[in-house]
C-alpha positions as a printed Julia matrix, in Angstrom:
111×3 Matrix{Float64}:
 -15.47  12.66   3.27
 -15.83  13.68   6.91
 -13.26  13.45   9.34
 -13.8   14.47  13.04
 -11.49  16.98  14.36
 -10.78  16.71  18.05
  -8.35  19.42  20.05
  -7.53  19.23  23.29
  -5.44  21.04  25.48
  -1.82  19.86  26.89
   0.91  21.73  29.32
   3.66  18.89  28.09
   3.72  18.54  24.45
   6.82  15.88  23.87
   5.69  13.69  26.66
   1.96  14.11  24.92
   3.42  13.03  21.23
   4.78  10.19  22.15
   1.63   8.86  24.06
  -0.26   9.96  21.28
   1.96   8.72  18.4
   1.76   5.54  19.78
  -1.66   5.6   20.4
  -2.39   6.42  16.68
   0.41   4.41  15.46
   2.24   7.68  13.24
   4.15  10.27  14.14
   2.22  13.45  13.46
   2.43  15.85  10.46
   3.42  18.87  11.62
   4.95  19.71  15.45
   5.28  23.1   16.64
   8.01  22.68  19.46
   6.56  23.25  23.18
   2.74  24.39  21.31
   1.1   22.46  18.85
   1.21  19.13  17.17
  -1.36  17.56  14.77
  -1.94  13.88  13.96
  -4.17  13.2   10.48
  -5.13   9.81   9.95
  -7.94   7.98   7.63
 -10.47   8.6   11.04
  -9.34  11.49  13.13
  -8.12  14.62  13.13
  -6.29  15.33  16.48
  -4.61  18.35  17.24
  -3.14  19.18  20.81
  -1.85  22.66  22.05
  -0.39  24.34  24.7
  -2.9   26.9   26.0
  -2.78  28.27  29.05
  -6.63  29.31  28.89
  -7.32  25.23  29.23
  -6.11  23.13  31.91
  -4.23  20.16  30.76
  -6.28  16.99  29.16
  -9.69  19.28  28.42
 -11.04  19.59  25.27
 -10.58  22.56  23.42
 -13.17  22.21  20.69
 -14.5   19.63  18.37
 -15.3   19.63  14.87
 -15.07  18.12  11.33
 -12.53  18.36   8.45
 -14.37  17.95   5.34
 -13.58  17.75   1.84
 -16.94  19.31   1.11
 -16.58  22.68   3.69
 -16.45  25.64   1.47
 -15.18  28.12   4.38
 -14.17  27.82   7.61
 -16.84  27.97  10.24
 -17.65  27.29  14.28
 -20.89  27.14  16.07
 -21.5   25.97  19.82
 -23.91  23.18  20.14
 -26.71  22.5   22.7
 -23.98  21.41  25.61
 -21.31  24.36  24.87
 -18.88  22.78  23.0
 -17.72  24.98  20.2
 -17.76  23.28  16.7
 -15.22  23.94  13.98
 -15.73  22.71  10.29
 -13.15  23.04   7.85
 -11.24  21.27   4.46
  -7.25  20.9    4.91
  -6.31  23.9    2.81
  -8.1   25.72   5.4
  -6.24  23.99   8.43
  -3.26  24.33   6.69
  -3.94  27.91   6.32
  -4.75  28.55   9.92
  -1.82  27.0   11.37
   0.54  28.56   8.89
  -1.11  32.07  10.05
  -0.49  31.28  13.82
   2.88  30.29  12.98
   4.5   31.88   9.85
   7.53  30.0    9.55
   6.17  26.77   9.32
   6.05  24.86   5.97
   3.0   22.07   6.89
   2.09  20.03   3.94
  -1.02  17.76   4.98
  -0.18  13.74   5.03
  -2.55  11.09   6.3
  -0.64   8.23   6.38
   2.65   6.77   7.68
   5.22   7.47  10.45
């Protein structure tokens, strides 16, 4: 199964997971206060972060969660964008290597 991944970039995080929670209808799985937030469900994989290197609403990258992706890898396609293609141990691994003391267990369902 393939899920695409978008990540964009946000200056407001609260005000942005409430738009988005209610645009996705669920509250998102793991929240990293005033930095990151990530929303899982059966179609998308949306992620939104505080980075200062982005201006607020731009995309940060795209890319595909897939149960079949044996490592973790990024390539830019013919427009730029930078690609990322991963399985959710290895999402859960990144973001518990950016931020140590959080405890994310992957969910794709419910609020």
């Amino acid at each position: 199964m393939k899920r695409i991944h978008i990540a964009l970039s946000t200056h407001n995080i609260s005000e942005s997971i409430k738009d988005y929670s209610i645009r996705l209808g669920m509250a998102p799985c793991v929240i990293i206060e005033n930095e990151y937030a990530l929303w899982r469900t059966d179609t998308v994989n949306l992620s939104i972060r505080n980075d200062p290197k982005v201006s607020p609403g731009n995309l940060r990258h795209l890319g595909w969660e897939s149960s079949n992706a044996i490592e973790f890898t990024t390539s830019k396609d013919v427009n730029g964008i930078l690609w990322e293609e991963f399985n959710a141990e290895q999402q859960k691994t990144e973001i518990e290597e950016v931020w140590p003391t959080v405890e994310y267990k992957p969910r794709t369902k419910g609020v």
